[in-house]
Every structure is written in C-alpha cells, then in structure tokens.
N, C-alpha and C positions, 0 to 999 in steps of 0.2 A: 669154458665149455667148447669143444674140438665140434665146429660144424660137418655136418657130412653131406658129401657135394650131393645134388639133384639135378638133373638132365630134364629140363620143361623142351617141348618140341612149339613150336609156331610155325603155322603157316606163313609165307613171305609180305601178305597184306598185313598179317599181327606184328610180324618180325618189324615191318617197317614204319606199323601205326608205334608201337611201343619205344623205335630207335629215334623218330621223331619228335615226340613228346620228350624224350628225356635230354635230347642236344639241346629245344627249344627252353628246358626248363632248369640246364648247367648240371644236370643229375645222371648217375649211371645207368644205364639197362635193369643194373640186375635191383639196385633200388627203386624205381618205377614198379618191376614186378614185383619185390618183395611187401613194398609198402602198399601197394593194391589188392594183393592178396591179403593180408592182414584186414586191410579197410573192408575187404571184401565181408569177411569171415566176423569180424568184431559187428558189423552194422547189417546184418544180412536182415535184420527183421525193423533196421530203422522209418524204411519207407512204408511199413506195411499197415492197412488202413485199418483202426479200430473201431469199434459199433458207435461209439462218442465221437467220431471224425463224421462218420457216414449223418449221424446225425447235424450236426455243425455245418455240412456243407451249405452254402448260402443258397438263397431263392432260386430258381428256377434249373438250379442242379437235378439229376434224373435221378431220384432216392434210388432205384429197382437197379440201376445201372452200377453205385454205389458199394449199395449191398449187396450185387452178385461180386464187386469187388473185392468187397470185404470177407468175401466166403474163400475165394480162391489165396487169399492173404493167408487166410487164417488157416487153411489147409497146408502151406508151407512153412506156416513161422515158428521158429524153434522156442520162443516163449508167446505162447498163445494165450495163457491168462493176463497181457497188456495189454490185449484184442478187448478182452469183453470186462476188466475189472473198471474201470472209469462211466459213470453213469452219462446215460447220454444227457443233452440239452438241444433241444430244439431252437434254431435260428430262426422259422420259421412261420408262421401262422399256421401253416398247412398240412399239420405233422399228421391228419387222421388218423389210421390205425397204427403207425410205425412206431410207438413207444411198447405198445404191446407185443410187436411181432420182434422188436430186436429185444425186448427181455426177456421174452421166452425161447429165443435164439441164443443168447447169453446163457440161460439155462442149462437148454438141451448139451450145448457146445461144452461147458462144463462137464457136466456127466455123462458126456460120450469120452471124454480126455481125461478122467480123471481130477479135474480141479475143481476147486472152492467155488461153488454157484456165489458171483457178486452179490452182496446184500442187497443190493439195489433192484436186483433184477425179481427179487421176491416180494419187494414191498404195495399192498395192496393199490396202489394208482396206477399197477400196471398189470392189473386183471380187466380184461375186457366188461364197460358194464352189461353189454348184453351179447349172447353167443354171436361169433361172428363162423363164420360157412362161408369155402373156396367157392370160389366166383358169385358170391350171394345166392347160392342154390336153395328153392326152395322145394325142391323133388322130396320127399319123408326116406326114397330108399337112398340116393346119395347120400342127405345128410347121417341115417342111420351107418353107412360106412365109412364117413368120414369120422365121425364118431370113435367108431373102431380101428381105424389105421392113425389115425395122429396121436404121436407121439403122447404121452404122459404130460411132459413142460410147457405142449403147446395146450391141452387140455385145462390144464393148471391157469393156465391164463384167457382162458375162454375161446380160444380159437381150436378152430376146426380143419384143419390144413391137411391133412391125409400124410401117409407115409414117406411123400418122398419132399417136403415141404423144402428141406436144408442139399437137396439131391442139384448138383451140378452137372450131370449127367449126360 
C-alpha cells in the first residue's frame, strides 16, 4: 500500500519538544509523531473516569469533584456505555445518597445516547427509600416543581433534582 505524503506544521517549541524525545529515544521524528498519533487516537477514552471509578475513589476523595469529572468524561468519550455499564461499589462508609444518584445518572445518560440502561442501575436498592428534594427543601411549591422538571430516571429513583441536575453549564 503506496502511502501518501502528509504535511503536519509545528510550531518551533513542538518542532523541538518532539526532535528531542526522539534523538533521546534513538527513534525518528516522523515515528514519534506517527506512533502518538495512533496512541492518541486508539486510547482517546482510556483515561476517561467511569461512574464505578468515581465510586471506588478512596476516603476522603471529593465525590461531587469526581463526578463533575465524570460528567465532562463522559461528554467526550467515544464509547460512553464503559462509562456507566460497570456497577459501582462503594470504598467507603459514607456513600449516602450517591448509589442512587449515579444509577439514576447511568440511566438518564443511557437514554439521552441511545444505549442499553445497565441492569444494575434498575435494580430496586437503588431507588431512594424515601423521596429525597434538592437541597432538602421543604417549601410544598419548590418541591411541587421539582417534581415536574426532573427528569423521568431521576423520578424512577426517588430523587427530585429539577431539570438541569446532569447540566454542566
């Protein structure tokens, strides 16, 4: 197979990070780029954090910090059903509500993309046992509108989060 040439431009700090690595490493220029680009392209979602990682992080890890990670992960990863199909486990003691709010995140995530809702994420020990309401409001008209703007999956699971719950915004 006849390759056909390609013209990559680099600026002179790229040009000199990439001719460095590659003298230090007895390897060509054009191998450096070729084989990083591939590495690039093949592992583009290997680092990318899943709802079962966010859980698993050890003690005194910032969940909320996690799983806004996980959100921005999940919004670029080219296979996003690795993201939410692994069920979580908790490292922790102090998992309060978060088994419930990452299945019903797994859910929603699901059938916003088109993919297979985890079985895991349906199974009744991750239905809230009693209604849970953002910021524990106890207002009758907040709760009544929270009601009506959350999401269907977050319902499904007893939570009350309003519409923009999954909103990175």
């Amino acid at each position: 197979m006849k390759s056909k040439p390609i013209g990559i431009r680099f600026d002179p700090a790229e040009l000199e990070c990439i001719e460095s690595f590659a003298k230090s490493h007895g390897v060509t220029f054009s191998e450096v780029v070729r084989k990083g680009a591939v590495a690039y392209v093949r592992d583009a979602d290997a680092d990318r954090l899943s709802l079962s990682e966010v859980a698993s992080a050890g003690v005194g890890e910032d969940t909320t910090l996690l799983f806004s990670q996980f959100l921005d992960d999940f919004r670029h990863a080219r296979d996003k059903a690795r993201l939410i199909e692994k069920e979580p486990q908790w490292s922790g003691d102090n998992e309060g509500r978060w088994p419930y709010d990452l299945a019903a995140t797994a859910h929603k995530l699901a059938h916003d993309h088109g993919l297979p809702v985890p079985a895991w994420a349906l199974r009744d020990k991750y239905v809230a046992p009693e209604p849970f309401y953002a910021f524990n409001t106890q207002d009758p008209e907040f709760r009544e509108y929270l009601e009506q703007t959350t999401p269907r999956e977050f319902k499904s699971h007893n939570l009350f989060l309003g519409e923009n719950i999954l909103s990175r915004a």
